[in-house]
C-alpha positions as CSV (number, residue, x, y, z in Angstrom):
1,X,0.0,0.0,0.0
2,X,3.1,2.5,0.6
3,X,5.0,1.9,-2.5
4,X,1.0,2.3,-4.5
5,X,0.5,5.5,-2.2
6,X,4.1,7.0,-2.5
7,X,4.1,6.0,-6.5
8,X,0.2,7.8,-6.9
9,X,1.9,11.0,-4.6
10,X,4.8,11.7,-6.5
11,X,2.8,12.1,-9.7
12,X,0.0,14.0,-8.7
13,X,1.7,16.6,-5.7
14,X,4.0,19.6,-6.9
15,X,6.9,19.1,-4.3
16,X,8.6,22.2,-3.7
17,X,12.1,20.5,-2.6
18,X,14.9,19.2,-4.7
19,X,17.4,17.2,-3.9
20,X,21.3,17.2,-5.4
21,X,21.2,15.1,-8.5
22,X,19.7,16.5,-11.8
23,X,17.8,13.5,-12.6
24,X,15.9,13.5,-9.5
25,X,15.4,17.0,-9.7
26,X,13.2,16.5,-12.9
27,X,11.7,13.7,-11.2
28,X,10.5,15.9,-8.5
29,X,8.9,18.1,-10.3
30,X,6.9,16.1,-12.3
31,X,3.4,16.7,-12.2
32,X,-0.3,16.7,-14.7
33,X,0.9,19.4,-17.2
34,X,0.6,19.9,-21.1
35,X,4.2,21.2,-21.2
36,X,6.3,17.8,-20.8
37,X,4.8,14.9,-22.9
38,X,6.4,11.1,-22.2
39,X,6.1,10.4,-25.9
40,X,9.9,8.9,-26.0
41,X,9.8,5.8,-24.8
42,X,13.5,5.9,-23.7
43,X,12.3,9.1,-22.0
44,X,9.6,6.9,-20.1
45,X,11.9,4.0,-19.4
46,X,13.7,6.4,-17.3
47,X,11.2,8.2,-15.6
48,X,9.7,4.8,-14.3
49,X,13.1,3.3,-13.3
50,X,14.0,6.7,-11.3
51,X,10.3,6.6,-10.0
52,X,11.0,2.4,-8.5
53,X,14.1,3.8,-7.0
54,X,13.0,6.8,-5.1
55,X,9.9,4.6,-4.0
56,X,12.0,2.2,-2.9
57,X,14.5,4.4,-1.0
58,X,11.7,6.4,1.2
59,X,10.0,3.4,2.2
60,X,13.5,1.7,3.6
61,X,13.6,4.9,5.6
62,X,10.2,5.1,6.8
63,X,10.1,1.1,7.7
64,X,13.6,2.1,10.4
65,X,11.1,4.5,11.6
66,X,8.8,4.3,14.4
67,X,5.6,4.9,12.2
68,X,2.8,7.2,12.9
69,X,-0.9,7.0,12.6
70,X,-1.3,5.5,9.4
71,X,-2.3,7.3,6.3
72,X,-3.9,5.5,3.5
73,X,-4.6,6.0,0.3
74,X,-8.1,6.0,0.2
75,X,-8.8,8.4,3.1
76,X,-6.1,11.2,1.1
77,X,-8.4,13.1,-1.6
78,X,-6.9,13.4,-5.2
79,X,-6.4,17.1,-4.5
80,X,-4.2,16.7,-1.4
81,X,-1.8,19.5,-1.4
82,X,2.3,19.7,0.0
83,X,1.4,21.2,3.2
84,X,-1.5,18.8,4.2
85,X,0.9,16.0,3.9
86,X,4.0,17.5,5.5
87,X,1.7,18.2,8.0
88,X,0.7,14.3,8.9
89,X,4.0,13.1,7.9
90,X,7.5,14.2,9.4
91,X,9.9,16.0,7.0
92,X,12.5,14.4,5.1
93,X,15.2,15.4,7.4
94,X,13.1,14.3,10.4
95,X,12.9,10.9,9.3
96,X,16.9,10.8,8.4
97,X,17.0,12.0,12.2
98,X,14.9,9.2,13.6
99,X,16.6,6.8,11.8
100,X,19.7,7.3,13.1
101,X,18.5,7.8,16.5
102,X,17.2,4.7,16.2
103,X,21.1,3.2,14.8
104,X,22.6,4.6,17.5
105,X,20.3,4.6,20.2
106,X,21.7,1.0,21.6
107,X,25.3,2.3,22.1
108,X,24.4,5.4,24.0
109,X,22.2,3.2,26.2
110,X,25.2,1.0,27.1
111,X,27.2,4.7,27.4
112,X,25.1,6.2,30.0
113,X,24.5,2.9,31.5
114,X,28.0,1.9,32.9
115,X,29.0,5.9,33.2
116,X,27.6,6.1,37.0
117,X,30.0,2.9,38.1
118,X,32.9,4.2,36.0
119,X,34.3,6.3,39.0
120,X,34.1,3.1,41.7
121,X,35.5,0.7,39.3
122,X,38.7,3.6,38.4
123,X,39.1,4.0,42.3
124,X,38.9,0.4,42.7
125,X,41.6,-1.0,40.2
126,X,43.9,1.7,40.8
127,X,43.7,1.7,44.7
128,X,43.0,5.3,44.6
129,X,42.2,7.4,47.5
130,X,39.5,9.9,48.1
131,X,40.2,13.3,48.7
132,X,38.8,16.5,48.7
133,X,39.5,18.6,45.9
134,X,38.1,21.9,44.3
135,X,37.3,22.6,40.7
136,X,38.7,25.7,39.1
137,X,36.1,27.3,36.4
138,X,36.8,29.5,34.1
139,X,35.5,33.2,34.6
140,X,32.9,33.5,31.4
141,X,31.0,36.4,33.5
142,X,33.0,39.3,32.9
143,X,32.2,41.9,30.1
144,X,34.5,43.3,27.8
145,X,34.6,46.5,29.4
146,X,36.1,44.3,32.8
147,X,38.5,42.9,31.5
148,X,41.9,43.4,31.6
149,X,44.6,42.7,29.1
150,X,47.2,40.3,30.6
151,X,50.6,39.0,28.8
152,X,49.1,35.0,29.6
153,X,45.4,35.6,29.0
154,X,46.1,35.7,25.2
155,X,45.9,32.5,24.2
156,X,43.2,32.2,27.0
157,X,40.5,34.2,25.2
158,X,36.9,32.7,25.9
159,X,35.4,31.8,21.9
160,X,32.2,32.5,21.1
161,X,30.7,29.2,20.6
162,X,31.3,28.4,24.9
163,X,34.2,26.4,24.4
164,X,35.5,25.3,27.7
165,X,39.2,25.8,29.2
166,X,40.9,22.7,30.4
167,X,39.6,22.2,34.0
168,X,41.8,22.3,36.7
169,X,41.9,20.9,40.2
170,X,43.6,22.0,43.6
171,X,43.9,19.5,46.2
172,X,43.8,20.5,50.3
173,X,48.1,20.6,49.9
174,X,47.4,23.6,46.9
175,X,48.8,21.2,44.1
176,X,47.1,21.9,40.9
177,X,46.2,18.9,38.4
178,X,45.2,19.3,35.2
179,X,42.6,17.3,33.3
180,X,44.4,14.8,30.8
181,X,41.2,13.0,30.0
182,X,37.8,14.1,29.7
183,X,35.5,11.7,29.5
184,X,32.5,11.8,26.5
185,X,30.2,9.4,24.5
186,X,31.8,10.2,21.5
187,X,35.3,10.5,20.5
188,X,36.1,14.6,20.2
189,X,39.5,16.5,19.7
190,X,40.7,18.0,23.1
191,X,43.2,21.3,23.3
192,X,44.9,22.5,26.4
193,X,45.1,25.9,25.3
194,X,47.3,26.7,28.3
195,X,50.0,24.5,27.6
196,X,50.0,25.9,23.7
197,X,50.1,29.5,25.8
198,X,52.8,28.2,27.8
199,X,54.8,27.1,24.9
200,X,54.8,29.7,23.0
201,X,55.5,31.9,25.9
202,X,58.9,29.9,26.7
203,X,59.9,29.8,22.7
204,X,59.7,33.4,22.4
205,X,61.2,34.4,25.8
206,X,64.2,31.6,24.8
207,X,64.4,33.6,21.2
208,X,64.3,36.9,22.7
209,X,67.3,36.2,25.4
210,X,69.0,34.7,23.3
211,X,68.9,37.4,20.5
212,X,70.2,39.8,23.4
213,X,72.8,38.0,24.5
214,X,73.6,37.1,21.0
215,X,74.0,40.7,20.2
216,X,76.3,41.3,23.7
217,X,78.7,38.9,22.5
218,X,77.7,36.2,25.0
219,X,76.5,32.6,25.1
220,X,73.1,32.6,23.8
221,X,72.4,29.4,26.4
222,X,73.1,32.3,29.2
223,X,70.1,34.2,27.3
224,X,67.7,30.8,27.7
225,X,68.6,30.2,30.8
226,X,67.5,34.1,32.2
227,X,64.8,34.3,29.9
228,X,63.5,31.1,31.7
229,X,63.9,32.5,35.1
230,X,61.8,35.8,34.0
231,X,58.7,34.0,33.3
232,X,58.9,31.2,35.7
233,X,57.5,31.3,39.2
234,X,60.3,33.0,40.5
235,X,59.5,35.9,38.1
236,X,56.6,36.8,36.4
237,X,54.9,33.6,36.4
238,X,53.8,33.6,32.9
239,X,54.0,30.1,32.5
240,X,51.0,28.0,34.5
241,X,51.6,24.5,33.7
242,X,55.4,24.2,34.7
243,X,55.5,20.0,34.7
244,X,53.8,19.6,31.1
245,X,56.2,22.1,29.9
246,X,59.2,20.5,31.5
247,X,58.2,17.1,30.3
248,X,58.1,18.7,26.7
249,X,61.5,20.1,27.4
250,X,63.0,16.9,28.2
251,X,63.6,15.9,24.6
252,X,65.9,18.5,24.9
253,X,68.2,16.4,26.7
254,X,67.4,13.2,24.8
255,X,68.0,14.9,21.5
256,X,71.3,16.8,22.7
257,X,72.5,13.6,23.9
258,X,71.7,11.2,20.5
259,X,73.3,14.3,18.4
260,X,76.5,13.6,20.7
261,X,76.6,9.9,20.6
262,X,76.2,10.4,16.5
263,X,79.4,12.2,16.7
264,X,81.2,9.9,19.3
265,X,84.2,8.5,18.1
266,X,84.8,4.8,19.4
267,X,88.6,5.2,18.3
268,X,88.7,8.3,20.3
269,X,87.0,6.9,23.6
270,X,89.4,4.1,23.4
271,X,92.1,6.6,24.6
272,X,89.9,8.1,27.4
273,X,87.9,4.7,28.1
274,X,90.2,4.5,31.3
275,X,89.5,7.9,33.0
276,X,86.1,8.2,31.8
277,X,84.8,5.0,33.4
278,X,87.4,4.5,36.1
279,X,88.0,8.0,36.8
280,X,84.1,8.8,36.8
281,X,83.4,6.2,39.4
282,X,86.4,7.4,41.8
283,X,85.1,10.8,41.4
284,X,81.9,10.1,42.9
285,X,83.4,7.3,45.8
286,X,85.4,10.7,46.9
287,X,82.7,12.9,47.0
288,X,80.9,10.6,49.1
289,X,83.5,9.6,51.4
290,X,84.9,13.5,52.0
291,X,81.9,14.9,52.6
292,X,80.5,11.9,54.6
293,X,83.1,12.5,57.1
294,X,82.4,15.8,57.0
295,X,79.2,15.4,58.0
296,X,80.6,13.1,60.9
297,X,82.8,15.6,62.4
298,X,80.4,18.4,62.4
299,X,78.2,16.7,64.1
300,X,76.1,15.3,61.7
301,X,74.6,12.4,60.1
302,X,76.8,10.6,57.7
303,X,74.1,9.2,55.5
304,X,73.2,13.0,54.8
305,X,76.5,14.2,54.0
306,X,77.2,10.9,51.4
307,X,74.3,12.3,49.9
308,X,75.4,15.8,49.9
309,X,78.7,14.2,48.0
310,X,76.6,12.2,45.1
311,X,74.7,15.4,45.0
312,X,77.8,17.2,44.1
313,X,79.5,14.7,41.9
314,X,76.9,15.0,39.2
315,X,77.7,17.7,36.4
316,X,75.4,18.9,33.8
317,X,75.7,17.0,30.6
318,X,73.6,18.9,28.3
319,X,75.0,22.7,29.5
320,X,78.6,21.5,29.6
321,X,77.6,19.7,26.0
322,X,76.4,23.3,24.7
323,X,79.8,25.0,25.8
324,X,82.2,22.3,24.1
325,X,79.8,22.4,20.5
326,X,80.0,26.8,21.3
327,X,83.5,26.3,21.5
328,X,84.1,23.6,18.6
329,X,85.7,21.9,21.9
330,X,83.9,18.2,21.3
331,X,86.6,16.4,19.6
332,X,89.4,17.8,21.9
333,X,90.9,15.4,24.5
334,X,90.0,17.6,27.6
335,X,87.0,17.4,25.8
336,X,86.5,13.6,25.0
337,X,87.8,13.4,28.7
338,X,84.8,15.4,29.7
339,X,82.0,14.0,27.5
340,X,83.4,10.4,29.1
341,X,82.7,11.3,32.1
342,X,79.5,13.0,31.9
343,X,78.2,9.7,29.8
344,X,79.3,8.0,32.9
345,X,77.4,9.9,35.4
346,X,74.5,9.2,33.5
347,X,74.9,5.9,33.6
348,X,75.0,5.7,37.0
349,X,71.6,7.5,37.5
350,X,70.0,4.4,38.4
351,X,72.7,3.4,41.0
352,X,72.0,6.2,42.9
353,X,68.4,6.4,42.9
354,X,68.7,2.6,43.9
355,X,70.8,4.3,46.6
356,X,68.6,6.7,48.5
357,X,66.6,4.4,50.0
358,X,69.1,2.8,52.1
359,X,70.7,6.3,53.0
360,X,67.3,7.5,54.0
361,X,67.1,4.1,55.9
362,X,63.9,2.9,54.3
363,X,64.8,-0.1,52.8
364,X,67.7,-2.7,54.6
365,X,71.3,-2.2,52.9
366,X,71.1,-5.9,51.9
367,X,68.2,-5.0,49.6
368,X,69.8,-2.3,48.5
369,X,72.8,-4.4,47.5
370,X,70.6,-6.3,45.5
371,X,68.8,-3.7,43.4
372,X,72.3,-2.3,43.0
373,X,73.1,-5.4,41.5
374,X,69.7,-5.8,39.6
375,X,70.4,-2.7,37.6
376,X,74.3,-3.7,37.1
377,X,73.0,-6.7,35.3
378,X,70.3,-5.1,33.4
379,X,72.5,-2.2,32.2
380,X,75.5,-4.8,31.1
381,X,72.8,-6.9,28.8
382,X,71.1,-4.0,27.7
383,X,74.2,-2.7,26.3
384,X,75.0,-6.7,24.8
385,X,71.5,-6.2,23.2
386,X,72.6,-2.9,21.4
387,X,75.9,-3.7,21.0
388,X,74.3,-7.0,18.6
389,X,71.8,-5.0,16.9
390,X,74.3,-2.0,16.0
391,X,76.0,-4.7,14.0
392,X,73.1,-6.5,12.3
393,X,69.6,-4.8,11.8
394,X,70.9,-0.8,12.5
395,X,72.3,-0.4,8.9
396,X,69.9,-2.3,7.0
397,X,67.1,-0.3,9.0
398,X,69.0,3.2,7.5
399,X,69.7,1.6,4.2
400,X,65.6,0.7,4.2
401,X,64.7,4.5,5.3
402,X,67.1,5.7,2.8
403,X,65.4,3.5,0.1
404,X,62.2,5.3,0.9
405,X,63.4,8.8,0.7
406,X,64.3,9.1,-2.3
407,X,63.1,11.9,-2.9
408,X,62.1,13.4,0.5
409,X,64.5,13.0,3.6
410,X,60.4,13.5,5.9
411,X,60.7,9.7,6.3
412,X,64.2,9.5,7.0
413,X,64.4,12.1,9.6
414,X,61.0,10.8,11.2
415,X,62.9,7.3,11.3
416,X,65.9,8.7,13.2
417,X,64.0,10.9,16.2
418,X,62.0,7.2,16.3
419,X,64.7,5.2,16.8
420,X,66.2,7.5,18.9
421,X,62.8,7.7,21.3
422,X,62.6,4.2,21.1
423,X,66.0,3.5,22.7
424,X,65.6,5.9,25.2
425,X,62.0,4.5,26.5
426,X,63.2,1.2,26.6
427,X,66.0,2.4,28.5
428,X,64.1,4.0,30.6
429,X,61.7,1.2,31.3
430,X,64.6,-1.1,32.3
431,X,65.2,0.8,35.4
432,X,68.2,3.2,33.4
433,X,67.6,6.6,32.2
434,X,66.6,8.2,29.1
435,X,69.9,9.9,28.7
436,X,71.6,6.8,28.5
437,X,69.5,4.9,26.0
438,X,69.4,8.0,23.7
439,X,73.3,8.3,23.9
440,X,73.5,4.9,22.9
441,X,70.8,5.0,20.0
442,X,73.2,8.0,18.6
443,X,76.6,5.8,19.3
444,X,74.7,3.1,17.4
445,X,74.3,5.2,13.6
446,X,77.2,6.2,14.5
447,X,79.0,2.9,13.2
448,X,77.7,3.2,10.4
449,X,78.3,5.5,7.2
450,X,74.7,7.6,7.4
451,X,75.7,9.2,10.5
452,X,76.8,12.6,9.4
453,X,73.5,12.3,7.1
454,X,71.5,11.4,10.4
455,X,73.1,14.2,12.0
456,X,72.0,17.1,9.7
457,X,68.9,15.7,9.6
458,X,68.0,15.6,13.8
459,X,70.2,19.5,14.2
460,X,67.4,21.3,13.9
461,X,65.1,19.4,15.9
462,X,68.4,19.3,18.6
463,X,68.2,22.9,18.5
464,X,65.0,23.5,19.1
465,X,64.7,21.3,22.1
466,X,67.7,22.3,23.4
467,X,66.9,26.0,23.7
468,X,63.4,25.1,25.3
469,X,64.9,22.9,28.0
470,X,67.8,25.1,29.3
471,X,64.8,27.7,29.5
472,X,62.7,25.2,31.3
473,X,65.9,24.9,33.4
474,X,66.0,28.9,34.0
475,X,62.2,28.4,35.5
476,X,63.7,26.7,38.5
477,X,65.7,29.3,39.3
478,X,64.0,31.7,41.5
479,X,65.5,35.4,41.4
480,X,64.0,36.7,44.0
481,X,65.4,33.5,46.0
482,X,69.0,33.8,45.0
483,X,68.9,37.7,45.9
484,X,67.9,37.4,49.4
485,X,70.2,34.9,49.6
486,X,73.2,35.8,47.5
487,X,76.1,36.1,50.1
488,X,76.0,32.4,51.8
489,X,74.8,31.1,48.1
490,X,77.7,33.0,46.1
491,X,79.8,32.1,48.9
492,X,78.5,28.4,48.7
493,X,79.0,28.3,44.9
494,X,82.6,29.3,45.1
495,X,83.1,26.2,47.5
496,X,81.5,23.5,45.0
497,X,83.6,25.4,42.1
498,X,87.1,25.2,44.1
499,X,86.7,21.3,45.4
500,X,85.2,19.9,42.1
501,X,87.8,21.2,40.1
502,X,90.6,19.8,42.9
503,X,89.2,16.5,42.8
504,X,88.5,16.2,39.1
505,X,92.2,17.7,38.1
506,X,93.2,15.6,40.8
507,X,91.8,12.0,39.3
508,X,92.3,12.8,35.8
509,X,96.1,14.1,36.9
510,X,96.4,10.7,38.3
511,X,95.4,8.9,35.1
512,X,98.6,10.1,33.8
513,X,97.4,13.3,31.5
514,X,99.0,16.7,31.9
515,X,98.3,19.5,34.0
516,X,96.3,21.7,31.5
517,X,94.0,18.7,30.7
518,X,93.5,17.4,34.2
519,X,92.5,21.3,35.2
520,X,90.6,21.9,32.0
521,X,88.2,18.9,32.6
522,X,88.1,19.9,36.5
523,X,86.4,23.9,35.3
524,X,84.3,21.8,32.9
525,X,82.5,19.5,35.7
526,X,82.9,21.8,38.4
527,X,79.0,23.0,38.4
528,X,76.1,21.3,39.7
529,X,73.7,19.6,37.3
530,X,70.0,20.1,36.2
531,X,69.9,16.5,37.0
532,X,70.6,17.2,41.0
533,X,67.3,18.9,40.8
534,X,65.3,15.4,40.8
535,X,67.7,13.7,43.6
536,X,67.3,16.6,45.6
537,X,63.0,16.2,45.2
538,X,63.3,12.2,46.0
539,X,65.8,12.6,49.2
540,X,63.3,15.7,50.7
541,X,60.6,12.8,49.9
542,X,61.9,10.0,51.9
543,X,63.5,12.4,54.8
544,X,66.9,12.2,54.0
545,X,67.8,16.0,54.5
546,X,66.7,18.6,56.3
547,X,64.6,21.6,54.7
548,X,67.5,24.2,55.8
549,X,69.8,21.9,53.8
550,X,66.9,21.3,50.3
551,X,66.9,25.1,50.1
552,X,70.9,25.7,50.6
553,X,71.3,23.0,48.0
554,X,68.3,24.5,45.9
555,X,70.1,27.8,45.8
556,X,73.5,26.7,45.2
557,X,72.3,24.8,42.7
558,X,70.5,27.2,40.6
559,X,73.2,29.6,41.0
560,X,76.2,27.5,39.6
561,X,73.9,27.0,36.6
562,X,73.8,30.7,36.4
563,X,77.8,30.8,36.8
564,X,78.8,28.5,34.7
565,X,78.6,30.8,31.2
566,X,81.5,32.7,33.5
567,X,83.4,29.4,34.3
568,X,84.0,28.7,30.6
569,X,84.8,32.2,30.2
570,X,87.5,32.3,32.3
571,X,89.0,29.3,30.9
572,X,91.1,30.8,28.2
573,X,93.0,33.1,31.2
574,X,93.5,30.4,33.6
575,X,95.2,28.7,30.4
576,X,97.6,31.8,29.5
577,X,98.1,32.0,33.4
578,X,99.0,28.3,34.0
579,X,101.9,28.8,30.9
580,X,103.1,32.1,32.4
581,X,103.1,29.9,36.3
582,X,104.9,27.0,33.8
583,X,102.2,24.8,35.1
584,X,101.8,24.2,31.2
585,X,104.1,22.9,29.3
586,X,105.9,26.6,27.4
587,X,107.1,24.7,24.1
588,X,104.1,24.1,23.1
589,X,101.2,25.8,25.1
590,X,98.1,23.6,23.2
591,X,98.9,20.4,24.2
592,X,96.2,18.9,26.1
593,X,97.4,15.3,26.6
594,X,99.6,13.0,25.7
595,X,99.9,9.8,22.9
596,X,100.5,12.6,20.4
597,X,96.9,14.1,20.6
598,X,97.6,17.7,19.8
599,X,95.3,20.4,20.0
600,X,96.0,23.5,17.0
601,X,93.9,26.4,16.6
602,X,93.4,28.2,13.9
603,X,92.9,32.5,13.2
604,X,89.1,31.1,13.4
605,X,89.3,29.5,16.8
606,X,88.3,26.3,15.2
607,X,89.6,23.5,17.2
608,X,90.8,19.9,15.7
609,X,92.5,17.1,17.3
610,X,94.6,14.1,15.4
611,X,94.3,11.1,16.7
612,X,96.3,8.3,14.8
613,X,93.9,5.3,13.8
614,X,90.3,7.8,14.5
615,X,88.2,7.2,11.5
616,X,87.0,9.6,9.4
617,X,83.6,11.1,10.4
């Protein structure tokens, strides 16, 4: 009865819709009239076979809809107009609308049903606590004539359609969490405006002091790192969501640190294998054992001044790194010397976080022995693993990606910063750090002959990275802080500068390299590193120091970061002072080491070193 009714309808009622095609547009507006005859009988053909189709296709949508009081044929008069039947039937776009209400309708049922346990069974499987906490919401009450233009509230602007700002959450202790993942029916793109705010605040500030400092003749990383510490916390406070923005900084370090291992040299770290690895690990045992007993004899506990001494054996790998590549410095000995033992302290990351515990006393030293041990074991087969790959799958990986970019390096470079991030996760998931497992992805390529390729291709990714994390570094540093604290801090920094550079010179004197070197590679580790930052956050966790103590290291922290741009400054004097003392050899004043490494520069200050049997990079 519907396909005769709808058939009967179509001929006899002037529609006064259209839809896209042409042919159905005629269709449509068929109707009784002397000015179209259906004499062709292709022509008819046509008309009929358009007419089964459109039948057809409105009665599969009115059968998926719930149907109506119904309408037959004989109770409609042949003069039933448009508006009489629009009026007992629902429109066209109606009916699409119940139909998928009705193909969808099941899945938001089972939606809304298991929302209201969502929360218990979240709580439950993650053993989560309850807590109070109170929901920030965004102020969409103030007029335009109210508001007030602020540096931070520009990428913060309300829209007009009442889009909503990333909700935030204070707890009773004043920590702010930001939503990650909102929950809906359906999946929808999410922004955190604030973070994109945040970014672009840091990138600009980093390109701004670094243009200034540029232009003053000074290292640019001096302009990221004081261009950090105006808009962090300790300044303006420009930048609201400091741990997603120092997360995002991180691949500063990871990137820094694969460019460097694609430019290691294994030939080259044969020569310095001895004090890098040896002479790294003495370092640190004398660090902890002088300032241990120092500790003792003042009176205080021991287990807080070893800590104090692994606190102040770690350097800064990726500001030292910075300095030697300013300085064309990398492929010096001091410098190799340097990089060697920096790659060692990373290494031994893990050792010393496995460390804490039993210093803080809460874990037995027998335990942790034994995670000591654990993570010897793991780092020693993870290093096997890589050490077996580097040889086998590594260069027909690049020799695939190469393949493939023919005629776009996209691919290739893509390839690299994922190998590079895959090393460093796994890495990371093994108990080591990131650090390490991105060194070795870059030491890896760099067996091969596509490292100088893989090189220009991660730079400018290095760069960018880079510059964002030694700003992200610069938002630790409090200035208000360091000035009302500037006399026992400065006073403080000058300590850690004069005994780090003893003991370093000291050890790497010891290994049998010459005065210059030894006291070269003693100014280049003799600041406190970035990395200090997290031991000093996990030993105030599990009680280890005191809070006088966390802010003294805090401050003298920050500070030798600050100093350091004037450390390798001064370098260049101590050097002409140390051949005018004849501490340095006078015959010829640029030798750094011995077994014929010889350092020569140039009118351009650019720095080489010839090591018989290095390959050619």
């Amino acid at each position: 009865n519907r396909l005769v009714y709808f058939n009967r309808l179509l001929l006899t009622a002037p529609f006064s819709f259209s839809l896209p095609t042409y042919d159905t547009t005629l269709l449509l507006s068929l109707k009784p009239s002397s000015e179209f005859s259906l004499s062709n009988k292709k022509m008819q053909m046509r008309v009929l076979f358009l007419l089964l189709i459109l039948s057809f296709s409105l009665q599969r949508v009115l059968s998926d809809v719930d149907p109506d009081p119904v309408v037959k044929p004989e109770d409609v008069n042949d003069d039933l107009n448009a508006s009489e039947f629009n009026s007992s039937r629902s429109t066209f776009a109606t009916m699409i609308d119940k139909a998928l209400e009705k193909e969808f309708n099941e899945t938001d049922d089972k939606t809304d049903e298991t929302d209201h346990r969502s929360f218990n069974n979240s709580v439950a499987e993650q053993e989560a606590v309850l807590e109070t906490v109170a929901r920030v919401k965004p102020k969409k009450n103030e007029t335009k004539e109210e508001k007030s233009f602020q540096l931070h509230d520009v990428f913060h602007l309300e829209n007009d359609n009442g889009a909503e700002d990333t909700p935030t959450l204070i707890d009773r202790k004043d920590n702010v969490f930001i939503m990650s993942n909102r929950k809906s029916k359906f999946p929808v793109l999410q922004l955190d405006l604030r973070l994109i705010s945040d970014l672009v605040v840091v990138i600009v500030s980093a390109t701004c002091g670094g243009i200034a400092f540029a232009c003053a003749g000074q290292p640019v990383f001096t302009g990221y790192l004081l261009a950090g510490s105006v808009i962090g916390p300790g300044g303006f406070n420009f930048v609201s969501e400091m741990v997603q923005v120092e997360t995002v900084a991180q691949f500063g370090v990871i990137f820094l640190l694969f460019a460097l291992g694609l430019e290691f040299s294994t030939a080259k770290l044969r020569i310095v294998r001895a004090v890098a690895v040896l002479g790294g690990l003495l370092q640190i045992f004398l660090f902890m054992c002088l300032s241990g007993i120092t500790a003792s004899l003042c009176g205080g506990e021991a287990s807080e001044g070893v800590f104090v001494g692994v606190f102040l054996s770690m350097s800064s790998t990726a500001v030292v790194l910075k300095f030697l590549m300013e300085r064309n410095s990398v492929n010096t000995l001091y410098g190799q010397v340097t990089i060697g033992t920096l790659i060692l302290q990373d290494c031994t990351v893990g050792l010393l976080f496995a460390l804490l515990p039993i210093l803080g006393g809460t874990s037995g030293a027998l335990q942790g022995m034994f995670s000591m041990a654990k993570l010897l074991v793991v780092l020693v087969i993870f290093l096997t693993i890589l050490s077996v790959l580097c040889h086998t799958c590594v260069p027909w990986f690049l020799r695939l990606m190469i393949g493939l970019s023919s005629q776009t390096n996209e691919l290739y470079q893509l390839a690299s910063v994922a190998f590079c991030l895959l090393v460093a996760w796994c890495s990371d998931k093994l108990g080591l750090s990131l650090e390490l497992g991105s060194f070795a992805a870059g030491v890896m390529i760099s067996t091969t002959d596509l490292a100088q390729h893989t090189l220009e291709q991660v730079e400018p990714i290095r760069n960018f990275f880079a510059a964002l994390f030694l700003a992200s570094i610069g938002m630790l540093i409090h200035v208000h802080f360091l000035w009302n604290h500037i006399d026992i801090l400065v006073a403080a920094v000058i300590l850690v500068i004069v005994i780090k550079t003893i003991v370093v010179s000291a050890v790497v004197k010891g290994f049998g390299y010459t005065n210059k070197a030894a006291i070269l590679v003693g100014m280049s580790l003799a600041q406190i590193g970035e990395f200090a930052f997290v031991l000093l956050s996990r030993a105030s966790n599990l009680h280890l120091i005191e809070g006088k103590v966390y802010m003294l290291l805090l401050g003298t922290t920050a500070l030798s970061l600050v100093t350091t741009p004037l450390l390798f400054k001064l370098i260049p004097a101590v050097v002409h002072l140390g051949v005018l003392l004849r501490w340095f050899s006078p015959e010829i004043p640029n030798e750094i080491g011995l077994k014929g490494d010889i350092l020569r520069a140039d009118s351009s200050k650019r720095i080489s070193v010839l090591i018989q049997g290095s390959r050619d990079s």
